[in-house]
C-alpha positions as CSV (number, residue, x, y, z in Angstrom):
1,X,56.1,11.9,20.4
2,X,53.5,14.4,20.7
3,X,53.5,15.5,16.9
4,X,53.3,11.6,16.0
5,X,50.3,11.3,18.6
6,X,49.1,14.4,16.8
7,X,49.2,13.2,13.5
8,X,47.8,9.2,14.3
9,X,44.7,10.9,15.8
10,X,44.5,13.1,12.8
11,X,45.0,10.2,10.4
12,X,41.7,8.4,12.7
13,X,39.7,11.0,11.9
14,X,40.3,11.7,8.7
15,X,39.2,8.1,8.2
16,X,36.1,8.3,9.9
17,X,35.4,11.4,7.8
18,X,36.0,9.2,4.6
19,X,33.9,6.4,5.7
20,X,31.0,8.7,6.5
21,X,31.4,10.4,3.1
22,X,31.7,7.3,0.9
23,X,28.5,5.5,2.9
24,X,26.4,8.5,3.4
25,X,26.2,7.5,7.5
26,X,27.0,8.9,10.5
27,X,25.4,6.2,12.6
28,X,26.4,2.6,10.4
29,X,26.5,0.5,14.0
30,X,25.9,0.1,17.4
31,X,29.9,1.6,18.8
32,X,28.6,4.5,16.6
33,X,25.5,5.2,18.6
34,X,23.4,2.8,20.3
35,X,20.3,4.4,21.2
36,X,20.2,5.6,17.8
37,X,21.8,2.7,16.0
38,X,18.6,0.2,17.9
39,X,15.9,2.9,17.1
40,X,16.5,3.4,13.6
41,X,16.4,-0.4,13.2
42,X,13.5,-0.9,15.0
43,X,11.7,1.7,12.7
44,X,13.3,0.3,9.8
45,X,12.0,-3.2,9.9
46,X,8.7,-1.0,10.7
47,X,8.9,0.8,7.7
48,X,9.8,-2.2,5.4
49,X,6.5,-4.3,7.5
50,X,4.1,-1.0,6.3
51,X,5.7,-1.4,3.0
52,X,4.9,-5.0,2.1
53,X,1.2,-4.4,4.0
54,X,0.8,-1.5,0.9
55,X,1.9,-3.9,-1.3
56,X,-0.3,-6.1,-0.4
57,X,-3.5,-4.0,-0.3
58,X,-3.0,-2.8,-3.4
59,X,-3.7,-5.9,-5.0
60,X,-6.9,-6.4,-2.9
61,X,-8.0,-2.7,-3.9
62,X,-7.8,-3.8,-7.3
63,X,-9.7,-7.1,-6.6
64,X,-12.2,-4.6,-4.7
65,X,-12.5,-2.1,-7.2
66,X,-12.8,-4.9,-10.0
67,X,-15.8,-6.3,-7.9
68,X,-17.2,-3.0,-7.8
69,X,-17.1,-2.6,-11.3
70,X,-19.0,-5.5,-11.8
71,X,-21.7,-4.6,-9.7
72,X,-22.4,-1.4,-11.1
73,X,-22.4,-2.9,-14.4
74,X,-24.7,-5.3,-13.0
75,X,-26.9,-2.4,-11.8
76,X,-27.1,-0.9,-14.9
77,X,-28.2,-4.6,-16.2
78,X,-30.8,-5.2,-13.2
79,X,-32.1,-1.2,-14.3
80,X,-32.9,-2.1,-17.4
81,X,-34.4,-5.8,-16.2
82,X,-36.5,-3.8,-14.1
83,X,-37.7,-1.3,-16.7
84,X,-38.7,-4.1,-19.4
85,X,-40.7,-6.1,-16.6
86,X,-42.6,-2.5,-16.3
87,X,-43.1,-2.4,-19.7
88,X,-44.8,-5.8,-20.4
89,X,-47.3,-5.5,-17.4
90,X,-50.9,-5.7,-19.1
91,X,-49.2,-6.2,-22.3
92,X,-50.4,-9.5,-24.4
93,X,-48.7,-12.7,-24.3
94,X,-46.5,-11.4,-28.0
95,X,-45.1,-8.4,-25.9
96,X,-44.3,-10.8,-22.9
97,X,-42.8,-12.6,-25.4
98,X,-41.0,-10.2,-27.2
99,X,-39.7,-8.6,-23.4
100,X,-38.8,-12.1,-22.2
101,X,-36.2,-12.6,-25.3
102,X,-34.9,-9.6,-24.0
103,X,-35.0,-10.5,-20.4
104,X,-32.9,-13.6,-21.5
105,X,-30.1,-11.4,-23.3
106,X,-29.8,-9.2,-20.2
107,X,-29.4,-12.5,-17.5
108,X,-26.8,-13.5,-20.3
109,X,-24.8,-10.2,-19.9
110,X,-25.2,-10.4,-16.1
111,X,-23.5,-13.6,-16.4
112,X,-20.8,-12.8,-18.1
113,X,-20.0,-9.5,-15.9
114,X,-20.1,-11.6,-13.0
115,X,-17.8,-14.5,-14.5
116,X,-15.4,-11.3,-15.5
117,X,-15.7,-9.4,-12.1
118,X,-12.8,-11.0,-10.8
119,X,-8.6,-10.0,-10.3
120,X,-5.7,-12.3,-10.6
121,X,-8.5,-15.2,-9.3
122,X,-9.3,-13.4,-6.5
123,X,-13.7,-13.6,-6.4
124,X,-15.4,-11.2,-4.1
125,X,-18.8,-11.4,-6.5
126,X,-20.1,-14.9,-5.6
127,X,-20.2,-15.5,-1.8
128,X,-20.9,-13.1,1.3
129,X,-18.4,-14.1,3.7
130,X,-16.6,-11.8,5.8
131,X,-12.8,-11.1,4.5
132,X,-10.2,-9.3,6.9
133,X,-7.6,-8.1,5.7
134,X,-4.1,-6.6,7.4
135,X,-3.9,-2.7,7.1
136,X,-1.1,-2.4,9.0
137,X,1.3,-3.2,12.9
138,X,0.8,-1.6,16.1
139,X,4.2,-1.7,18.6
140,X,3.2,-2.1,21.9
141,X,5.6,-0.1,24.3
142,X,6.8,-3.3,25.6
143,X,8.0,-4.3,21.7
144,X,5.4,-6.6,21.0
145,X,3.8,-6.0,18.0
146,X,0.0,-7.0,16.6
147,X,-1.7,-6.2,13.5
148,X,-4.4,-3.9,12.8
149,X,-7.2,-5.4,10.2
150,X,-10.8,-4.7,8.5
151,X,-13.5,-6.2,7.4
152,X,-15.7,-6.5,4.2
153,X,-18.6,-8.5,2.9
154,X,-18.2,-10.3,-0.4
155,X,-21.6,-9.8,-2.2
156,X,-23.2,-12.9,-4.3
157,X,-23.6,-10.9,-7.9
158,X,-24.2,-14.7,-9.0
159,X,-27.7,-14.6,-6.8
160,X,-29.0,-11.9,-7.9
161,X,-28.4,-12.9,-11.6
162,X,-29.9,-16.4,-11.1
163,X,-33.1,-15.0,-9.4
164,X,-33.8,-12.3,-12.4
165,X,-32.8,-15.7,-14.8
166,X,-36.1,-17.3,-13.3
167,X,-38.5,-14.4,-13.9
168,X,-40.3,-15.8,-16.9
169,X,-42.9,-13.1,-18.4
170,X,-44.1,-16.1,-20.7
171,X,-45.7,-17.7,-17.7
172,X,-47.3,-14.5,-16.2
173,X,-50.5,-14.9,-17.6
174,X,-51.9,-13.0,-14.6
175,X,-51.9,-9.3,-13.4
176,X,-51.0,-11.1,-9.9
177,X,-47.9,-12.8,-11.5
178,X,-46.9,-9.9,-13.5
179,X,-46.9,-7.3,-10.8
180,X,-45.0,-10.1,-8.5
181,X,-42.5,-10.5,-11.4
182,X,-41.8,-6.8,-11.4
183,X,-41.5,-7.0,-7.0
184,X,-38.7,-9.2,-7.9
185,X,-37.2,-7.2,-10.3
186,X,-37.0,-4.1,-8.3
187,X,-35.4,-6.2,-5.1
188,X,-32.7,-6.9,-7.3
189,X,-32.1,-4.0,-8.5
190,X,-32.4,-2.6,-4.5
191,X,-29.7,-5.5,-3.6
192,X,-27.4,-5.2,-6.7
193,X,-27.5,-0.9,-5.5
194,X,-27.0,-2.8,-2.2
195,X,-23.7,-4.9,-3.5
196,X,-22.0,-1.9,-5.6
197,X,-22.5,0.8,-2.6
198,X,-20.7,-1.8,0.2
199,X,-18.1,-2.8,-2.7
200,X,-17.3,1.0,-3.3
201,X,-17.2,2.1,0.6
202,X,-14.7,-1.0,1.0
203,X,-12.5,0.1,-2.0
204,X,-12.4,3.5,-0.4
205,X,-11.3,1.9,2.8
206,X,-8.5,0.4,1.3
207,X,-7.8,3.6,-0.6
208,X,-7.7,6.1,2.5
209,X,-5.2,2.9,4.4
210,X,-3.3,3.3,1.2
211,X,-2.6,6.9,1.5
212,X,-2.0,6.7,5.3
213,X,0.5,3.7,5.1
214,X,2.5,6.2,2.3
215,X,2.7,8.8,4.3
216,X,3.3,7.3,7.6
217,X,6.7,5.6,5.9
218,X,7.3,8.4,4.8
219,X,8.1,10.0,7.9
220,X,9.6,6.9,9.2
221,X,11.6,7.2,6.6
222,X,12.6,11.0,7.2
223,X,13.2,10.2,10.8
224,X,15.8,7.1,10.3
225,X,17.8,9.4,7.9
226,X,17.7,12.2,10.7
227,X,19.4,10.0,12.9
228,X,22.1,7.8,11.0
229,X,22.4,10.2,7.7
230,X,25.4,12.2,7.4
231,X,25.2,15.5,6.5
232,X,27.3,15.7,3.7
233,X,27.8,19.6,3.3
234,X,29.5,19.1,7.0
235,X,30.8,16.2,6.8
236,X,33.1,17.7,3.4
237,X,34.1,21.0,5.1
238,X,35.2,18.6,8.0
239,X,37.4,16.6,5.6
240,X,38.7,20.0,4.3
241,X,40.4,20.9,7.4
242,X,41.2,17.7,8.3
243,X,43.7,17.5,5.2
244,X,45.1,20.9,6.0
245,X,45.6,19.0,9.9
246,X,47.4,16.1,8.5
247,X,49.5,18.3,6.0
248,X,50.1,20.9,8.9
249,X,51.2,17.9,10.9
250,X,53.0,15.6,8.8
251,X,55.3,19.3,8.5
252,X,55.3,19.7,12.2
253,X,56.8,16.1,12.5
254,X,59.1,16.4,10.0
255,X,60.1,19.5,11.8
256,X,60.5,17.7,15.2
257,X,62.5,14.7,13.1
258,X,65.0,17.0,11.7
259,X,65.6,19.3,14.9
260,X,67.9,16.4,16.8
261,X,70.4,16.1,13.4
262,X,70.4,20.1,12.9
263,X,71.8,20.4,16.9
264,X,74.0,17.1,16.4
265,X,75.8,19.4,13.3
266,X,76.3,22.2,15.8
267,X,79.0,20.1,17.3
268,X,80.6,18.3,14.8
């Protein structure tokens, strides 16, 4: 009886080996381990929360980072505005002229960077609302979780556009009007500076979150595989001498089956 006990408990673990081997777990459920079993779920559904947040701020960093594109394009644009309006002042109403038609192909390609600035119809070039957007959770000890969040401003490209669009050199027949046309010029070329520096410090936001939220799964990641991974180079030595156990022990019960008949031949 002891050699079959023997060998049944034997046979057990041998399975358990097996099972371990062929999932790559040490730790699949709650009889395994409990504490560990809860924890590593708990920081699994973590993991797989960060991992959708990333996902999702990936596609606002490219809606950012499209924005900001489009408003140091329109800098570029608004420098150039700017230098022309220099140019004509004094100049006689043929050079305002001749600046003006020039004036008018720059507002064009403003409006067609803005009316391009934009990613999978998400607009951060035409408004300056506030948008918030969820960087990440924050477990409480308790369990309860909240979200962490920032903040950006959109930044009207389309205002700045439309106010350099009504500048009209033709109708500056004054030194007073000229140097106020050139005022204008210069503040929008101070607010579209304005626009593509908050765009870029947001983008970089997003970026730095980006990089955090990687590695922080990361290390979630390595510490639920420290718990409920197997270690395989053990776990195969262990199922080594387990079959050298069950063949040692299947022999020792053949042994103990066969010892009864050998005395019963004594006496016949």
């Amino acid at each position: 009886m002891t050699a079959l006990a023997t060998l049944r408990q034997i046979n057990t673990n041998l399975t358990d080996t097996q099972g371990r081997i062929s999932s790559g777990l040490k730790i699949e459920s709650g009889k395994d381990n409990a504490a560990y079993f809860s924890i590593s779920k708990t920081m699994s559904g973590d993991s797989g929360m960060f991992k959708a947040i990333d996902e999702t701020l990936t596609l606002q960093k490219n809606a950012v980072s499209t924005a900001r594109l489009g408003a140091e394009t329109l800098v570029d644009l608004a420098k150039s505005f700017a230098e022309r309006v220099a140019f004509a002042q004094g100049g006689t109403e043929e050079v305002r002229a001749d600046v003006q038609a020039e004036l008018n192909a720059l507002t064009a390609r403003m409006t067609t960077t803005i009316s391009q600035s934009t990613f999978n119809g998400t607009d951060y070039v035409n408004a300056t609302t506030s948008v918030t957007l969820v960087t990440g959770i924050s477990r409480a000890a308790g369990g309860t979780i909240s979200t962490t969040t920032m903040s950006f401003l959109q930044q009207d490209l389309g205002a700045i556009a439309s106010i350099l669009a009504a500048i009209d050199l033709t109708a500056a027949d004054s030194a007073g009007a000229q140097v106020a046309a050139l005022q204008s010029a210069e503040a929008q070329l101070s607010a579209a500076v304005a626009a593509a520096t908050s765009l870029g410090i947001a983008e970089k936001s997003i970026e730095t979150q980006k990089v955090f939220l990687a590695e922080l799964t990361d290390r979630l990641d390595s510490g639920i595989g420290s718990m409920i991974d197997a270690d395989m180079e053990e776990e195969a030595a262990r199922l080594q001498a387990q079959q050298v156990q069950q063949q040692l022990a299947t022999q020792s019960l053949s042994i103990a089956n066969a010892t009864p008949q050998n005395i019963l031949s004594l006496f016949q």
